[in-house]
C-alpha positions as CSV (number, residue, x, y, z in Angstrom):
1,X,-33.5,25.9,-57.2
2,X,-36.2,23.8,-55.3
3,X,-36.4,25.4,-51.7
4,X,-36.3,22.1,-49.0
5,X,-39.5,21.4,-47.1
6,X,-39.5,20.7,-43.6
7,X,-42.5,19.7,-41.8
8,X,-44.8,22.7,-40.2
9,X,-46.1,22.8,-36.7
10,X,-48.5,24.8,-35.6
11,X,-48.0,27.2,-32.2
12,X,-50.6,28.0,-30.0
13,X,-51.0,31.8,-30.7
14,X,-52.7,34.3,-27.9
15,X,-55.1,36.8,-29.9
16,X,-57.1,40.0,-29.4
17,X,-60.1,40.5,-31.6
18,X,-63.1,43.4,-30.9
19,X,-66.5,42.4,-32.0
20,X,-68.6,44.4,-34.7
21,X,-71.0,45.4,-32.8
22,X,-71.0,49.4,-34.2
23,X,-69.0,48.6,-37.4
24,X,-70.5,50.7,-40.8
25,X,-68.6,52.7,-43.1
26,X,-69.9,56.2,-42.8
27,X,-66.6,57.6,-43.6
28,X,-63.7,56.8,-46.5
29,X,-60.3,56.6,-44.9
30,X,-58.8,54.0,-47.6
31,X,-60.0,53.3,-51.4
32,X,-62.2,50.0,-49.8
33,X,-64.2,52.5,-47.9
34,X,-67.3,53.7,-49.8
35,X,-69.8,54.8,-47.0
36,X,-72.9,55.1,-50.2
37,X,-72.5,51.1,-49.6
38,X,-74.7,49.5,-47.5
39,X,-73.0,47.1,-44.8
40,X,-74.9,44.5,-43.5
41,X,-74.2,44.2,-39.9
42,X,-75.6,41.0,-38.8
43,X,-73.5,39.3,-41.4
44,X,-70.6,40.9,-40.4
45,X,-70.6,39.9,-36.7
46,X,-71.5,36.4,-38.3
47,X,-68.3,36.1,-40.3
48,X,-66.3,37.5,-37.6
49,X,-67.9,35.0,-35.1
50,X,-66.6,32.5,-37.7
51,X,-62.9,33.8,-37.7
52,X,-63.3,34.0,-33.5
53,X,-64.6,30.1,-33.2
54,X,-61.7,28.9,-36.2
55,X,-58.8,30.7,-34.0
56,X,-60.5,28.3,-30.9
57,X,-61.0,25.6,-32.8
58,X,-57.2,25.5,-34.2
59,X,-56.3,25.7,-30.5
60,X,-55.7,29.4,-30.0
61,X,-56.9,31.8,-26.8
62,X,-58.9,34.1,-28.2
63,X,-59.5,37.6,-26.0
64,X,-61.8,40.3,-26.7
65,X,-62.4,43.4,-26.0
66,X,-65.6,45.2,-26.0
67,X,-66.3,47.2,-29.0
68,X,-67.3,50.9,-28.0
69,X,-70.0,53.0,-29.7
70,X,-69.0,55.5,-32.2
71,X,-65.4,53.5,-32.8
72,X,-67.2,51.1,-36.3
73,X,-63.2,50.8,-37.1
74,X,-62.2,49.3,-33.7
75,X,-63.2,45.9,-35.4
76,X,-59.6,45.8,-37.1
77,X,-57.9,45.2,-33.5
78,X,-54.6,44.5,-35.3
79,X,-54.3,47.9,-35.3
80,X,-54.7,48.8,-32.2
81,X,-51.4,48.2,-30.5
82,X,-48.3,45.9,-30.9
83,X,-47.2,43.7,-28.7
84,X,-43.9,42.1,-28.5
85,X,-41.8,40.3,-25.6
86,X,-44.8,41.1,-23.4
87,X,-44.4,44.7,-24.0
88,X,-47.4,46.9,-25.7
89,X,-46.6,50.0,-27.9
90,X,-50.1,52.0,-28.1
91,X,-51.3,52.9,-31.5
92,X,-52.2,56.3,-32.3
93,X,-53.9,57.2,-35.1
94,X,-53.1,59.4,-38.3
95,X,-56.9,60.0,-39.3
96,X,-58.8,61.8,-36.1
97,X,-61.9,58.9,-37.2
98,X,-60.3,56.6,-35.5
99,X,-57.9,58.9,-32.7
100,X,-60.3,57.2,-29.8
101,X,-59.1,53.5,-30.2
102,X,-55.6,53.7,-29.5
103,X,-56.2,54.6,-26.2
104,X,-59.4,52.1,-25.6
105,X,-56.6,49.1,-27.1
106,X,-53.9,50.5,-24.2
107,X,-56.4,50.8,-21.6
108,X,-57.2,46.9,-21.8
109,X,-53.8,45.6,-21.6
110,X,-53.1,48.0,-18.8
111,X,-56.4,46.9,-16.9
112,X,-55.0,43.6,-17.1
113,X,-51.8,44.0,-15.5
114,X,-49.3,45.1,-18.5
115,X,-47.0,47.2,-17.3
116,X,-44.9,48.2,-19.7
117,X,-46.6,49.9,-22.1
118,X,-46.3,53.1,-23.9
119,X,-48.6,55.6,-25.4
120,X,-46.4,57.0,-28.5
121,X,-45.8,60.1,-29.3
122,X,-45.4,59.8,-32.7
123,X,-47.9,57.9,-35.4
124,X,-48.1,54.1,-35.7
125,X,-51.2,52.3,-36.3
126,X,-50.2,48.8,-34.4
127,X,-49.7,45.6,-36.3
128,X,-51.1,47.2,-39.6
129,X,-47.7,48.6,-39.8
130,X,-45.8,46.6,-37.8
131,X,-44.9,42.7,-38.5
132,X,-42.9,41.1,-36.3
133,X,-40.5,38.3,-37.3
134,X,-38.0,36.3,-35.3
135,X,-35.2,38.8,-36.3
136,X,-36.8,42.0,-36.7
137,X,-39.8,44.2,-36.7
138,X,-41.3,45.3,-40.6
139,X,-42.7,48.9,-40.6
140,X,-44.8,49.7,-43.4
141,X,-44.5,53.7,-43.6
142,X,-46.2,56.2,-46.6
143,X,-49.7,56.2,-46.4
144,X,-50.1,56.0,-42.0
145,X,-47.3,55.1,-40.0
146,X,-44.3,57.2,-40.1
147,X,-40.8,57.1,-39.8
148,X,-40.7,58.8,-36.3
149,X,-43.3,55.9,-35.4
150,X,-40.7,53.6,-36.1
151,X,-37.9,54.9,-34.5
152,X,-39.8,55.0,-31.2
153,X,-40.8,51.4,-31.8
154,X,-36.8,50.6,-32.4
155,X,-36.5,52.2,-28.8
156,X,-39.3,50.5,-27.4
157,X,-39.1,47.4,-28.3
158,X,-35.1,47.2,-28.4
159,X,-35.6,45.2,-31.9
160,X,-34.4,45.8,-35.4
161,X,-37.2,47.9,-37.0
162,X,-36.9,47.7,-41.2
163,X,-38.3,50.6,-42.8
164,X,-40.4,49.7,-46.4
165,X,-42.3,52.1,-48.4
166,X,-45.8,51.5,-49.6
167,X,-47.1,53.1,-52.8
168,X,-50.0,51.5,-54.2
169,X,-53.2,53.2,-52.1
170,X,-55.0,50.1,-52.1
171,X,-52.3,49.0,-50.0
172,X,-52.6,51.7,-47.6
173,X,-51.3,49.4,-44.2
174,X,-48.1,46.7,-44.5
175,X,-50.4,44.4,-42.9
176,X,-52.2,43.9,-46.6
177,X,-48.8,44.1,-48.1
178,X,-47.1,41.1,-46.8
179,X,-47.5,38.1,-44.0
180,X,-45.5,36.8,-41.6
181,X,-45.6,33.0,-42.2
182,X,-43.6,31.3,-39.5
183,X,-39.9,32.5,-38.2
184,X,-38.7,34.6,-41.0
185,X,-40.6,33.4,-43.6
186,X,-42.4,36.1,-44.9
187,X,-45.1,36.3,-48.2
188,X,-45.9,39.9,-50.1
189,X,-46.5,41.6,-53.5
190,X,-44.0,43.3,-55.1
191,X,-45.6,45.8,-56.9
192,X,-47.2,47.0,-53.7
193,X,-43.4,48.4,-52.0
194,X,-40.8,51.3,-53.3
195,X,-38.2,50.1,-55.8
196,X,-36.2,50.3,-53.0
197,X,-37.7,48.4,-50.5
198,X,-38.5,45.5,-52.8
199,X,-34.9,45.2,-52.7
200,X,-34.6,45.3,-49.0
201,X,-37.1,42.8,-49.1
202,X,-35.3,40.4,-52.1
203,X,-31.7,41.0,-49.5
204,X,-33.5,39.5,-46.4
205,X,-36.4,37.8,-47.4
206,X,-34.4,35.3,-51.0
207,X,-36.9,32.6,-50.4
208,X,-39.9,34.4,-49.9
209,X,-43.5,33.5,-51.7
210,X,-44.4,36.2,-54.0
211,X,-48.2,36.9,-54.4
212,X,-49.9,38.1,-57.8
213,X,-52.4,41.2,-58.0
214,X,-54.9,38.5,-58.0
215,X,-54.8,37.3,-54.8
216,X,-53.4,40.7,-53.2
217,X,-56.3,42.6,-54.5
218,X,-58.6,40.3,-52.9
219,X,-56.8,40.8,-49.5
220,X,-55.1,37.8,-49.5
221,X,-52.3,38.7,-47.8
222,X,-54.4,40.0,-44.8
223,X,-53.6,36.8,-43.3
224,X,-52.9,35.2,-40.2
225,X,-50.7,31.9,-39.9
226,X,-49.7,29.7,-36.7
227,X,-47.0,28.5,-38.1
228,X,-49.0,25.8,-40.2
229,X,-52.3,26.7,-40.7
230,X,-53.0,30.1,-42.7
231,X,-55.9,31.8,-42.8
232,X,-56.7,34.0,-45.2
233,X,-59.7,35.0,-47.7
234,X,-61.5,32.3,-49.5
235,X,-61.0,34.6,-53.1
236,X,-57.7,34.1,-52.7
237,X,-57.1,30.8,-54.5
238,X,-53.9,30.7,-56.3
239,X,-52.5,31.9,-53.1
240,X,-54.0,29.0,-51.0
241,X,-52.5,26.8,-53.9
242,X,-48.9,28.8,-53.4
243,X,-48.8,27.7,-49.8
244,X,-49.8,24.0,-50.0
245,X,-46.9,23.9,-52.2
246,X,-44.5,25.3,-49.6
247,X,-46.8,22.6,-47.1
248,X,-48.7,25.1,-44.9
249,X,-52.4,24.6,-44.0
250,X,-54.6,27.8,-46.0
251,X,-58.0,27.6,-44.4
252,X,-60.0,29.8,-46.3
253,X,-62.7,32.5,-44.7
254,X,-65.4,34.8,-46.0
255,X,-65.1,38.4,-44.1
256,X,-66.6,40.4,-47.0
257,X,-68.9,42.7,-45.1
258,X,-65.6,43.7,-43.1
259,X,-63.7,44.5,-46.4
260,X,-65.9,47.1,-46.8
261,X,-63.9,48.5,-44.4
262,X,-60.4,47.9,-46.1
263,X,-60.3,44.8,-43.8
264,X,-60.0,41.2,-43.5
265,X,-58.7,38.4,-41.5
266,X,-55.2,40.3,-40.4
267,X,-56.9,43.6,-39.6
268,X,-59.3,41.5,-37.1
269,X,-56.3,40.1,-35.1
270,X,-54.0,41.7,-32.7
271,X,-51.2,39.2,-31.4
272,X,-50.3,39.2,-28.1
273,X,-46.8,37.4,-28.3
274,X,-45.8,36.6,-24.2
275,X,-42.6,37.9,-22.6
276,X,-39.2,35.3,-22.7
């Protein structure tokens, strides 16, 4: 069956992102980290400069927040808190590398008048794990976040939270998994979830695009959409040619000195979706 088309439209989005001012891989926390690989850090805080002008240039309000020394990870601020309804869950950290940020990400949004907020007591690392879509919250769990984490998020946030199991290392956060497209309109790669969850996602999710190896292994799916345009890594071509057929907008970038990291164009964007 054909799925119907309907015209896209493009929301202003609000977005944190932290410069790469200190970002190197001297440690391996994921299978894209290989600190005998030298990262060139001029060209990184190029390409991200890049991402930070398209988001502007598309009509988006772009925040940042500045990027403390001996943090290189605190680049990927999509990991550094979630924010839903106006509300910010805290991120806290499985690996101790990267313990520091959660509270540097829940510091800013306190210093700027958010008042509900919650430091966690249990791990979640922000929008990594956590998508949000108009009728629930995805929680990647297995390699970081954990079930607890989820739970708390359920009671936080007062919205469904969905449980799916990664088990392919390479995709170590859901955020490299699977996209949020628009609504509930969601994109992933099969072979990246549980059995099990693949059929969670097939139950909620009939009309979702599939993604091959190919463009997942590239990070394809570390995108970010508006609702019309997506943007995601320029490897990721037969993606880009999926979603013109289902009439989005791909806008393809080059963030390869971040990938070094195990990050791309998701992992550099927290959203900060307003209260109702």
């Amino acid at each position: 069956m054909t799925r119907p088309q309907h015209p896209r439209t493009a929301r202003p989005r609000h977005y944190l992102m932290c410069r790469p001012t200190h970002f190197e891989v001297t440690y391996s926390i994921n299978p894209w980290m290989d600190p005998a690989k030298p990262v060139d850090g001029p060209l990184a805080v190029t390409q991200w400069e890049r991402l930070r002008d398209l988001y502007t240039a598309l009509g988006h309000t772009v925040e940042e927040i500045t990027p403390l020394p001996g943090l290189p990870d605190m680049v990927y601020a999509a990991n550094g808190a979630t924010v839903v309804d106006g509300r910010v869950l805290g991120a806290r950290f499985r690996n101790a590398e990267r313990s520091a940020e959660g509270p540097a990400y829940l510091e800013w949004f306190r210093a700027r008048g958010y008042r509900e907020t919650l430091d966690p007591v249990h791990v979640n690392e922000g929008e990594g794990d956590f998508l949000v879509t108009d009728t629930c919250v995805l929680a990647g769990r297995g390699f970081r976040s954990t079930p607890a984490g989820h739970r708390e998020a359920q009671e936080f946030f007062g919205r469904p939270v969905v449980g799916l199991d990664l088990v392919d290392p390479r995709y170590y956060h859901l955020d490299t998994a699977l996209s949020v497209l628009d609504g509930d309109e969601v994109m992933y790669h099969p072979a990246a979830f549980s059995p099990g969850s693949r059929s969670v996602l097939r139950r909620l999710f009939p009309d979702a695009l599939l993604v091959a190896e190919a463009d997942a292994e590239v990070f394809g799916l570390n995108a970010v959409s508006d609702g019309l345009n997506v943007v995601l890594p320029e490897a990721a071509t037969g993606l880009a040619a999926q979603l013109r057929g289902r009439g989005f907008r791909p806008i393809g970038v080059d963030l390869s000195e971040l990938l070094k990291g195990g990050g791309s164009v998701k992992c550099c964007t927290l959203e900060i979706r307003p209260g109702t």
